[in-house]
C-alpha positions as CSV (number, residue, x, y, z in Angstrom):
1,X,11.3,-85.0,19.5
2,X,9.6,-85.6,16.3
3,X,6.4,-84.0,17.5
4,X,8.1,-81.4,18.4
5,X,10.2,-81.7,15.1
6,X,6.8,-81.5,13.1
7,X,6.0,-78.4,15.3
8,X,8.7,-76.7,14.8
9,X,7.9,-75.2,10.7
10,X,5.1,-74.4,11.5
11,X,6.8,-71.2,13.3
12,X,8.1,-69.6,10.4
13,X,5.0,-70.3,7.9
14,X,2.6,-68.4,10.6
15,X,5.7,-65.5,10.2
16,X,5.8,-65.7,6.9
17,X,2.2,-65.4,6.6
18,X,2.4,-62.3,9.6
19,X,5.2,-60.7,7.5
20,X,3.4,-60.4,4.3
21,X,0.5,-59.1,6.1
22,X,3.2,-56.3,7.7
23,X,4.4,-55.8,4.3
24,X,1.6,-55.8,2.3
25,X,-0.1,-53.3,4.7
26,X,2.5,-51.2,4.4
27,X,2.7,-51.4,0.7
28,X,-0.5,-50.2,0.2
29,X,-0.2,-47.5,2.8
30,X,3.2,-46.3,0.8
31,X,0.5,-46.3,-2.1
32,X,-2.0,-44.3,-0.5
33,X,0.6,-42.0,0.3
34,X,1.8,-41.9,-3.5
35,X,-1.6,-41.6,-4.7
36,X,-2.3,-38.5,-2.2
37,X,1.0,-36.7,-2.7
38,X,-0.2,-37.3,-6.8
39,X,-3.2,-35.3,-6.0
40,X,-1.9,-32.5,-4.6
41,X,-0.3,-31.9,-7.7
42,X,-2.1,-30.8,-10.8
43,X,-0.9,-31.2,-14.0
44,X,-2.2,-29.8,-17.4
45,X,-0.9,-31.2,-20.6
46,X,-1.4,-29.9,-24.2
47,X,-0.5,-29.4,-28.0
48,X,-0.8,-27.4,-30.4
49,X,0.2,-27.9,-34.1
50,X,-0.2,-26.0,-37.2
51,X,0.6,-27.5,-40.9
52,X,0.2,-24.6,-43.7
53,X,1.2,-24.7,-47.1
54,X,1.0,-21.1,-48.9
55,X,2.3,-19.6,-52.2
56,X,3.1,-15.8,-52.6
57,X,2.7,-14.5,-56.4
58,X,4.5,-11.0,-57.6
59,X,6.6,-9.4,-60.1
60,X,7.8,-7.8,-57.2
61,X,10.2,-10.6,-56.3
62,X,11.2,-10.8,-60.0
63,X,14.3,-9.6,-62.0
64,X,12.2,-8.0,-64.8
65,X,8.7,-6.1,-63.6
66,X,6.2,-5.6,-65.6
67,X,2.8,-3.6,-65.4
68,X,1.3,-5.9,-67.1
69,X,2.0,-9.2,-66.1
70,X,3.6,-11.3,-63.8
71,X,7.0,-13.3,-64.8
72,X,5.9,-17.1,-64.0
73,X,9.7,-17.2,-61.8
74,X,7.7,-14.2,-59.2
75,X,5.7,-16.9,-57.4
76,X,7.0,-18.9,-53.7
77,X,5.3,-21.5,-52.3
78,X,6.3,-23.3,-49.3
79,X,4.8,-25.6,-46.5
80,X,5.3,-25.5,-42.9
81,X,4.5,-27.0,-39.2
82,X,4.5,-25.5,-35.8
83,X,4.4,-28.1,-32.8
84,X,4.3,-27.0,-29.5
85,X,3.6,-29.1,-26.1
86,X,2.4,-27.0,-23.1
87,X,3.2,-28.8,-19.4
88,X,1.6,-26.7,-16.5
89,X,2.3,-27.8,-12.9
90,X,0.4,-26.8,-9.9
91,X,0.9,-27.5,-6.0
92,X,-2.6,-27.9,-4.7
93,X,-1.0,-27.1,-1.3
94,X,0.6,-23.7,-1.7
95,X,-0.6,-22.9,-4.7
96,X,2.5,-22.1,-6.5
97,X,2.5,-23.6,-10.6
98,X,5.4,-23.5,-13.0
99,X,4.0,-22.8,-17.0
100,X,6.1,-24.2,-19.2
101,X,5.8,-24.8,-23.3
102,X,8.5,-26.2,-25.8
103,X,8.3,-25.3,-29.4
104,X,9.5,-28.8,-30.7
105,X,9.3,-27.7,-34.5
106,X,8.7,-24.3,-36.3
107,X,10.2,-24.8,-39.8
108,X,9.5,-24.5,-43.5
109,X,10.0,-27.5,-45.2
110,X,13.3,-27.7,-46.8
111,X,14.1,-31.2,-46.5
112,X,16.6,-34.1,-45.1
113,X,19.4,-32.5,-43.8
114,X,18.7,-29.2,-42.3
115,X,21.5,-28.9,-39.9
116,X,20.4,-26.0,-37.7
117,X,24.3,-25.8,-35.9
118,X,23.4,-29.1,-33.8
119,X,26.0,-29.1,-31.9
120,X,28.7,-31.6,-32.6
121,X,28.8,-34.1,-36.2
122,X,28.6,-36.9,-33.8
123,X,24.4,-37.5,-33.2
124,X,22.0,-40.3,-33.7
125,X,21.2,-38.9,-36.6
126,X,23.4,-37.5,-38.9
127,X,21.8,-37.6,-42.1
128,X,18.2,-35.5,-41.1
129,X,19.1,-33.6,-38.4
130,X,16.3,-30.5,-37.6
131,X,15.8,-27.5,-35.7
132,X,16.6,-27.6,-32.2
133,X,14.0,-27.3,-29.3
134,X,13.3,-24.1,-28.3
135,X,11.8,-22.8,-25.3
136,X,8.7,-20.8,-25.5
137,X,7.4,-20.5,-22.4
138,X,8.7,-21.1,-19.1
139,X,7.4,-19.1,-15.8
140,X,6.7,-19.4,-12.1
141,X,3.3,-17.5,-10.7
142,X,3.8,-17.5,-7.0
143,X,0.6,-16.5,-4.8
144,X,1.1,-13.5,-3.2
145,X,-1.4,-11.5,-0.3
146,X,-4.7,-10.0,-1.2
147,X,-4.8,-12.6,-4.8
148,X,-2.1,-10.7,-6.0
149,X,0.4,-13.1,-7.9
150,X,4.0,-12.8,-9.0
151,X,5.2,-14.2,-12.3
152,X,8.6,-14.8,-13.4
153,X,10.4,-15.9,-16.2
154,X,9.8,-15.9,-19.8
155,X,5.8,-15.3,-21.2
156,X,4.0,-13.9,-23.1
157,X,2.9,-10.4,-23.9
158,X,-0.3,-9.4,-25.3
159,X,-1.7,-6.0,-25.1
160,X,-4.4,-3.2,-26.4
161,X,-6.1,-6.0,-28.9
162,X,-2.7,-6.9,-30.7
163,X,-2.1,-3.4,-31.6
164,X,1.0,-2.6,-29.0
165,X,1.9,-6.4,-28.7
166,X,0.4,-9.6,-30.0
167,X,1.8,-13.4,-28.7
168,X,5.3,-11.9,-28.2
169,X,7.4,-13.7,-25.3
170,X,9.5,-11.6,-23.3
171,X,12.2,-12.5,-20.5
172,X,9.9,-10.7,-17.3
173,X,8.8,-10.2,-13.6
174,X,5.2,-9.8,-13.3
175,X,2.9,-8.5,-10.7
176,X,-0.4,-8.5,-11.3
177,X,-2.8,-6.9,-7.7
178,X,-6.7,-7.0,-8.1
179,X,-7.8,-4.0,-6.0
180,X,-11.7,-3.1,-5.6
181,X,-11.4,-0.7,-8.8
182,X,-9.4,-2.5,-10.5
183,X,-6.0,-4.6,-11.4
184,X,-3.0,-3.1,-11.2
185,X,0.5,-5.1,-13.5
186,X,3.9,-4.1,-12.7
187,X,6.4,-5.7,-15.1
188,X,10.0,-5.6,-15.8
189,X,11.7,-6.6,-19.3
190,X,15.4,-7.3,-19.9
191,X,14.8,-6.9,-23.7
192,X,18.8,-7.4,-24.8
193,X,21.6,-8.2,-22.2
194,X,23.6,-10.5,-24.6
195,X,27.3,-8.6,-24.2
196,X,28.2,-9.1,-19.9
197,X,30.8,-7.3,-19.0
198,X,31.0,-5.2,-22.4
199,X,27.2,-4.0,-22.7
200,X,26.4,-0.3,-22.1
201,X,22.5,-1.4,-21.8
202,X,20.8,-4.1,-21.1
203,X,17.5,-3.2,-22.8
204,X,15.7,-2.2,-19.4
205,X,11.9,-1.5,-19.7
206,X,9.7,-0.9,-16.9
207,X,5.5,-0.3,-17.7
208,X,3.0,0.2,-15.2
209,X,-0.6,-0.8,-16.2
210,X,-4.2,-0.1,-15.0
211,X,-7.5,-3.1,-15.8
212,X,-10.7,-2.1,-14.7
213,X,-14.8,-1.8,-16.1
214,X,-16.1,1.3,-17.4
215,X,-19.6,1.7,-18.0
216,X,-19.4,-1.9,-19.7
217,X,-16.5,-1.1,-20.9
218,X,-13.4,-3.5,-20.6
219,X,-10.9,0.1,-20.0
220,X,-7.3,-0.6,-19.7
221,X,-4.3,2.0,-20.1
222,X,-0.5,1.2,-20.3
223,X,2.9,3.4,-19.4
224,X,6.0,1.6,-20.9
225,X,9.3,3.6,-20.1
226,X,12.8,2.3,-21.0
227,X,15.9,3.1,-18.9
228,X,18.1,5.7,-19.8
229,X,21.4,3.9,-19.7
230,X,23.3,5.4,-22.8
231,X,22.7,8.9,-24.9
232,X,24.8,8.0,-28.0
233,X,24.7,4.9,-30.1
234,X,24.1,2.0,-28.2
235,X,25.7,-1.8,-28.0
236,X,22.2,-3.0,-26.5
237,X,18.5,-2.1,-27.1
238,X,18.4,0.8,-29.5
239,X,15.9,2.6,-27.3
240,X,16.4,4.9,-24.5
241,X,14.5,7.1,-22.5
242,X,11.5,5.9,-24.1
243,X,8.2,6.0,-23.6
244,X,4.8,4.3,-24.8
245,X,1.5,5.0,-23.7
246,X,-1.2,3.0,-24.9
247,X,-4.8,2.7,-23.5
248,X,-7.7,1.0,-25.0
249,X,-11.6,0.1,-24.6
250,X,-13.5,-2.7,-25.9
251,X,-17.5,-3.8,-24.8
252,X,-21.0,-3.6,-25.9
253,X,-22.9,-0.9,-27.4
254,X,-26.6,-0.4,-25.9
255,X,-28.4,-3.1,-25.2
256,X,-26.3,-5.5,-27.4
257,X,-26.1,-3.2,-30.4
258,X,-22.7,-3.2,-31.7
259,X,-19.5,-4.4,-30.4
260,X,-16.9,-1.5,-30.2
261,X,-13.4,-1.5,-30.0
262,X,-10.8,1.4,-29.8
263,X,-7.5,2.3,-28.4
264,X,-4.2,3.6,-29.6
265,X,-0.5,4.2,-29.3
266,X,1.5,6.8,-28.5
267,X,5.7,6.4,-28.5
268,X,8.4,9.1,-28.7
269,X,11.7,10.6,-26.0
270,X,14.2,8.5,-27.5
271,X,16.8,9.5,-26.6
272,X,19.8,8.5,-28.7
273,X,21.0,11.1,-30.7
274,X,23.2,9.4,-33.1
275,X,23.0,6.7,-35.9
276,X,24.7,3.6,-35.3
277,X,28.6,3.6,-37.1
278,X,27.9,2.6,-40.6
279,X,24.6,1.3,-40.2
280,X,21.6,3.6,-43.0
281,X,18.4,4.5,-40.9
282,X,16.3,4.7,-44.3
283,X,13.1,4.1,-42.8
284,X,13.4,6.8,-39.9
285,X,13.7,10.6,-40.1
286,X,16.7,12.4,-41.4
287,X,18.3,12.5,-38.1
288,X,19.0,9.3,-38.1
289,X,17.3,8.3,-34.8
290,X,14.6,6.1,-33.3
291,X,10.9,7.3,-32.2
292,X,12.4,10.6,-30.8
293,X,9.4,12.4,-31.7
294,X,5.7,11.9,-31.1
295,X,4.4,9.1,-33.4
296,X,0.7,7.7,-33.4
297,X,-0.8,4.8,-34.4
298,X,-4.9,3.7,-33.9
299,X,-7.8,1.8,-34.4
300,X,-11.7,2.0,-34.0
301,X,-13.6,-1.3,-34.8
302,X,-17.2,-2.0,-34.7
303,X,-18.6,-5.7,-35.2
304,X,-21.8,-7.1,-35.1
305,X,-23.4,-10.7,-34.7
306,X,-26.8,-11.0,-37.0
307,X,-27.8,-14.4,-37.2
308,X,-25.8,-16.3,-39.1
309,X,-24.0,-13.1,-40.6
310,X,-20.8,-11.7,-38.5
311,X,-20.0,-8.1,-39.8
312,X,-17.2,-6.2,-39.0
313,X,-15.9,-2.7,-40.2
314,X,-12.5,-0.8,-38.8
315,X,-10.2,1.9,-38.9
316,X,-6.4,1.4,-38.3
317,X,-3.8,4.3,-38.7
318,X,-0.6,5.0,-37.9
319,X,1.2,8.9,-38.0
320,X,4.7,9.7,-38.1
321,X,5.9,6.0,-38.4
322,X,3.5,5.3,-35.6
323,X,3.6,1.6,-34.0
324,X,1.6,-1.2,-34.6
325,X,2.5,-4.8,-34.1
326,X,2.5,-7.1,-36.5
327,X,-0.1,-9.7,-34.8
328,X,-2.9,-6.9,-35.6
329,X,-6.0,-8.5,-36.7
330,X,-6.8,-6.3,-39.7
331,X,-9.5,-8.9,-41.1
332,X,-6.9,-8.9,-44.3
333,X,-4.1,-12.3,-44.5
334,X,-1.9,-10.1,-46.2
335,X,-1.5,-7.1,-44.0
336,X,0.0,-7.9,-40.2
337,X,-2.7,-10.0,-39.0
338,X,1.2,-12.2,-38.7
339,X,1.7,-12.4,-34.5
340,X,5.3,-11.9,-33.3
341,X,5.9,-15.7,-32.5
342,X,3.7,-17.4,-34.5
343,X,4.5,-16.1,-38.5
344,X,1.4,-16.0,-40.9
345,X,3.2,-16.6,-44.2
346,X,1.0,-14.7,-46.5
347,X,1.5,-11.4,-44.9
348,X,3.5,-9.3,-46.8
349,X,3.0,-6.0,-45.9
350,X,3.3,-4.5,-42.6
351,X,1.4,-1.1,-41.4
352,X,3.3,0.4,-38.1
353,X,6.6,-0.9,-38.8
354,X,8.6,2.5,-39.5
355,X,10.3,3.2,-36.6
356,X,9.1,6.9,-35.7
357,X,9.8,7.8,-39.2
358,X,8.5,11.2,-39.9
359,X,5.7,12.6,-41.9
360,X,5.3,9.0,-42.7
361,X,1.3,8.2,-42.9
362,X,-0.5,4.9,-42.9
363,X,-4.4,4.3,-43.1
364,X,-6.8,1.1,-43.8
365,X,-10.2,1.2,-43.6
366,X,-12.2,-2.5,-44.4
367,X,-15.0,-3.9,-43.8
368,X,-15.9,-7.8,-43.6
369,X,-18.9,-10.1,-43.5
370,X,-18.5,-13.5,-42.3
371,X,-21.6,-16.6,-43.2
372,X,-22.1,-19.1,-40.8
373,X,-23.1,-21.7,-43.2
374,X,-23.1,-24.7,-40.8
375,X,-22.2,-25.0,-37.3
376,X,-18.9,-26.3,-38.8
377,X,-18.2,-24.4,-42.0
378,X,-17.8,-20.0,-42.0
379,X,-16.8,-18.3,-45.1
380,X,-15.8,-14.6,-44.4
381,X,-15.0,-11.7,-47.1
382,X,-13.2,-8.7,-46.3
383,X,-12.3,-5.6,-48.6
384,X,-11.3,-2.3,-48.3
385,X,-8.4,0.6,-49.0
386,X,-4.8,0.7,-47.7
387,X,-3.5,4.6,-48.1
388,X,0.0,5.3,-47.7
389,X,1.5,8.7,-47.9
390,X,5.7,9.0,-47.2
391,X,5.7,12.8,-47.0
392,X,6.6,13.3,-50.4
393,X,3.8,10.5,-52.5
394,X,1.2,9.1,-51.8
395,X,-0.8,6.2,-53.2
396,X,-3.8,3.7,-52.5
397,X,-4.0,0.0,-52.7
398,X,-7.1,-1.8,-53.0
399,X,-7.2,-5.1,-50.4
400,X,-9.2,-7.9,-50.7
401,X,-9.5,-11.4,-48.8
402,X,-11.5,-14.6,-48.8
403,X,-11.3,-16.8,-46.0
404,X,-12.9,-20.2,-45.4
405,X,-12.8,-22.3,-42.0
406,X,-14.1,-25.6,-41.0
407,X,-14.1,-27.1,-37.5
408,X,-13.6,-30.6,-38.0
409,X,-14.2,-31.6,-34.2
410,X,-13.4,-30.0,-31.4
411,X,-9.5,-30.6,-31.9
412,X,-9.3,-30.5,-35.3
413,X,-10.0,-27.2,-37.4
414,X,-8.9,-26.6,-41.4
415,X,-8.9,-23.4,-43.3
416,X,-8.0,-21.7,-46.5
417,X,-7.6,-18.4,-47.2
418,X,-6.8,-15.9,-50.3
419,X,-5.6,-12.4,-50.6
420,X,-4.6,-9.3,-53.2
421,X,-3.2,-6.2,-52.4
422,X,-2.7,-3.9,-55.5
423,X,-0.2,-2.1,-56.9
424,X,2.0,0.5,-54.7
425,X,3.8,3.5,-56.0
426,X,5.1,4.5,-52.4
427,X,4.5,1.2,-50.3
428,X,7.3,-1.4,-49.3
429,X,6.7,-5.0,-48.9
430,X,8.4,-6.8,-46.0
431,X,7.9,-10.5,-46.3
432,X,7.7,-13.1,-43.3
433,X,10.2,-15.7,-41.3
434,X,8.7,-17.9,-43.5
435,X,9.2,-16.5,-47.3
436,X,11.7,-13.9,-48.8
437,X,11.4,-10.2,-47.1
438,X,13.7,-8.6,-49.7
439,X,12.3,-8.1,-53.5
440,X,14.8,-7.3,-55.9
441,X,13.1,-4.3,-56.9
442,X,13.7,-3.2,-53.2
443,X,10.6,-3.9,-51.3
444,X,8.3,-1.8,-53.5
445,X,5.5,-2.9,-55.3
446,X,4.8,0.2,-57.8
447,X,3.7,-2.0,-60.9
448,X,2.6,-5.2,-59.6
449,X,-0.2,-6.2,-57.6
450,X,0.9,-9.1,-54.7
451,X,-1.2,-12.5,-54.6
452,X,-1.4,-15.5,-51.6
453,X,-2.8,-18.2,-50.9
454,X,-2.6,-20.7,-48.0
455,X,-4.1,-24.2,-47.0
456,X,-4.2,-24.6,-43.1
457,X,-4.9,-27.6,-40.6
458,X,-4.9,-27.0,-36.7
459,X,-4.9,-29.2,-33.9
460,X,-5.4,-28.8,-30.4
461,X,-6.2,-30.5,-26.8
């Protein structure tokens, strides 16, 4: 009995011992099951922030104008970040990733309380309360047969070198289909559906594009066609019946002798026939519509790499109120070069932004020459002549910009720029999101030259 007593522990320490063997086995098999479902997942994480402070200087913005000088009140100067945190996902399995980025903060400075409509008084923090998070990109790409792949959801839209589009987003299904020629994209925009029941359009546009190599040649061509939903005014998107077409080519001259870049836009077949109730169309034609003509707008750039010298010299024009995005890279900090989501504060003027309007002519021709001083540090000068003609005057401005970059690391990249445009007798400044887009004298600048200046820091992994 008391052997047998003795004995009789010993039982439940061997299962003990046997049951965290069990357990432990199975732990670490849960684990290796963890780590391999973990793998079969891809993840890519990133950020991107921007701080800039600027200042604008003009008579232009000032009560009294004078030819020659500037009131000391015609100056702005502001500073500003931009944070955005990317988060792709990717099933190794299937294939299938979700693309998604969050815009976290996008505001000029203005101080404590900047109570963007936050919702209800009753937060956290009620005394420096900011922006709210904003989505900027957000997307499925589904795998489809033959390495085509569907996209949907919101992205972003880039096309023909900036000068159609440049970092827009836009609510879209995508198809994009390599062939053996080529790669086709198929794409669907709902550019305005904000009014359910009530809205007469929903801002439908349809384009059907074309990829391929010619000759060298990067050769791509674009067909963007709005639906026809309404002939008069319009609730919703204030085209209809539209059509773009915009192709482009971009590639080496030669055996490495010049880079060449060209393309243009054509846009026109509005067809809304009347102005909306009460609202002045002053930068369009007399009849009061939008693009229902033909309107142009191009560009021919040639660049070239000599040592530690990076030249550059273009042509960008736009006829008839022809478009041209803002986001254009026209070497100058002043004139578009200011993409659709991501605001350049010193640009103050914008060539291609007149709607269709007739007989109205825009030209700039500039040059630039950059210096690779160090691996690091690049100083870059541009200058050349911005001709506007409104049918009735015409006037030229002289433009001229000095840029200086250094890349602090591979994250980690500074810059400074300045920039003049001169006086304007016909021209009409338009500002930015970030500083005042309405002078007092009316957007002109007829007897005062406009002045910027900006200090920039980037960071990105």
């Amino acid at each position: 009995m008391t052997q047998h007593q003795k004995h009789r522990p010993a039982a439940p320490r061997a299962m003990s011992r046997s049951t965290r063997l069990i357990g432990s086995t199975s732990l670490l098999a849960l684990a290796i099951m963890g780590a391999s479902q973990a793998q079969a997942l891809q993840t890519d994480l990133g950020v991107d922030y921007e701080a800039k402070a600027y200042s604008i200087r003009s008579g232009a913005w000032s009560g009294e104008q004078t030819a020659d000088s500037m009131p000391a009140d015609a100056r702005d100067n502001g500073l500003a970040n931009l944070l955005r945190v990317t988060a792709n996902f990717k099933d190794e399995e299937t294939g299938v990733s979700v693309h998604t980025r969050l815009e976290l903060s996008g505001d000029r400075w203005q101080g404590d309380d900047l109570d963007y409509n936050t919702g209800a008084s009753e937060a956290f923090n009620t005394d420096n309360r900011g922006s709210l998070v904003t989505l900027d990109l957000g997307y499925a790409q589904i795998p489809l047969p033959g390495k085509a792949v569907l996209r949907v959801g919101r992205q972003e839209a880039n096309w023909n070198n900036g000068l159609l589009v440049s970092d827009d987003r836009r609510d879209r299904i995508l198809g994009i289909v390599p062939t053996s020629v080529g790669t086709v994209l198929a794409l669907y925009d709902r550019r305005g559906d904000q009014k359910g029941f009530f809205a007469n359009d929903n801002g439908d546009m349809t384009a059907l594009g074309f990829i391929t190599k010619l000759g060298g040649f990067q050769t791509g061509a674009l067909w963007v066609h709005w639906f026809n939903n309404n002939h008069g005014y319009s609730d919703g998107y204030p085209l209809q019946g539209a059509d773009i077409i915009s192709p482009y080519m971009t590639g080496m001259v030669g055996d490495d002798l010049f880079k060449l870049s060209v393309g243009f836009n054509w846009m026109g077949n509005n067809q809304i026939d009347e102005a909306a109730p009460g609202v002045k169309y002053s930068d369009v034609g007399a009849d009061g519509v939008v693009y229902t003509d033909s309107s142009f707008s191009e560009y021919l750039r040639v660049e070239k790499t000599l040592g530690a010298f990076d030249l550059g010299l273009q042509y960008l024009g736009a006829q008839d109120g022809g478009l041209i995005s803002s986001g254009f890279d026209t070497y100058s900090s002043m004139i578009n070069s200011s993409p659709e989501s991501t605001a350049n504060p010193t640009s103050v003027y914008r060539m291609g932004g007149k709607s269709g309007r007739k007989d109205y002519n825009e030209s700039l021709i500039i040059g630039k020459v950059g210096f690779q001083l160090t691996p690091q540090f690049k100083l870059t000068a541009a200058a050349g002549n911005l001709a506007i003609d409104n049918g009735t005057n015409d006037d030229n401005s002289l433009v001229l910009d000095l840029q200086g970059s250094y890349q602090v690391n591979k994250a980690v990249r500074v810059w400074a720029t300045a920039g003049m445009i001169s006086s304007n007798d016909v021209g009409t400044l338009t500002g930015n999101p970030l500083v005042a887009n309405k002078p007092i004298n009316g957007s002109g600048f007829a007897d005062n030259s406009v002045a910027s200046g900006s200090l920039n820091l980037s960071v990105k992994f």
